[in-house]
C-alpha positions in Angstrom: 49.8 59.4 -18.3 47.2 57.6 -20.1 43.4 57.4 -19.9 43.5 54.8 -17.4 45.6 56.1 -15.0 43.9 59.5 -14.9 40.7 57.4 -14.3 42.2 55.6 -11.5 43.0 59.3 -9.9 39.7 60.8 -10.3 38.8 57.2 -8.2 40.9 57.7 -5.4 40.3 61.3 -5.3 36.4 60.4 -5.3 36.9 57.4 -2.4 39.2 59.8 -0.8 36.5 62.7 -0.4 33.2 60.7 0.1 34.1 57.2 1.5 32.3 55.9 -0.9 33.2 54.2 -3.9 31.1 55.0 -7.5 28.5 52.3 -8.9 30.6 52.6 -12.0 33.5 50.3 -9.8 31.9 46.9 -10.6 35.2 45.9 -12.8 37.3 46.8 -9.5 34.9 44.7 -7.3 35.1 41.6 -9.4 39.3 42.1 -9.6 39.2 42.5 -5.6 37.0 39.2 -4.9 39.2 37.2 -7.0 42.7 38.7 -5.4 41.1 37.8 -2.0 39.8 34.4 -2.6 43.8 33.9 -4.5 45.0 34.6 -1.2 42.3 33.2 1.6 40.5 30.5 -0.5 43.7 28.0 -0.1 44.3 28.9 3.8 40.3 28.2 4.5 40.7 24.2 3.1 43.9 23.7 5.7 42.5 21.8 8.7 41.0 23.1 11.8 44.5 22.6 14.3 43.9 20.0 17.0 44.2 22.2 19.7 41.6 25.1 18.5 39.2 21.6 17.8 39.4 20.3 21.5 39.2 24.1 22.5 36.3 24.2 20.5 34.5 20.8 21.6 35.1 21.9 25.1 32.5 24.5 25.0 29.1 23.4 25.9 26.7 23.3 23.2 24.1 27.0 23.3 20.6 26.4 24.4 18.3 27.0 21.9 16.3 29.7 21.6 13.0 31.6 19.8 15.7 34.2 17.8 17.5 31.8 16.3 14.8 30.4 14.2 14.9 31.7 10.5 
């Protein structure tokens, strides 16, 4: 088992106990974004389906109100 592995363990171990990931993780963070936008980035430039955009145009339109200003 080398180095890396048994770093991997003590990572689990410490996710596994506190539900909480270390600060130290930033190198697993940055691998994890770009696995995810591998898989969803090419699925979010297909187009809208016609049906879910007339389902979607059939709605009427919210009324504006004071909590949605910024």
């Amino acid at each position: 088992m080398t180095r890396r592995d048994e770093g991997a363990g003590e990572r689990k171990r410490a996710v596994a106990a506190t539900g909480r990931r270390r600060r130290g993780d930033a190198g697993y963070e940055r691998w994890l974004t770009e696995r995810l936008r591998e898989l969803y980035d090419p699925i979010l430039r297909e187009p809208i389906p016609d049906d879910l955009e007339r389902l979607l145009g059939s709605f009427e339109p919210r009324p504006k109100s004071g909590r949605d200003k910024p």
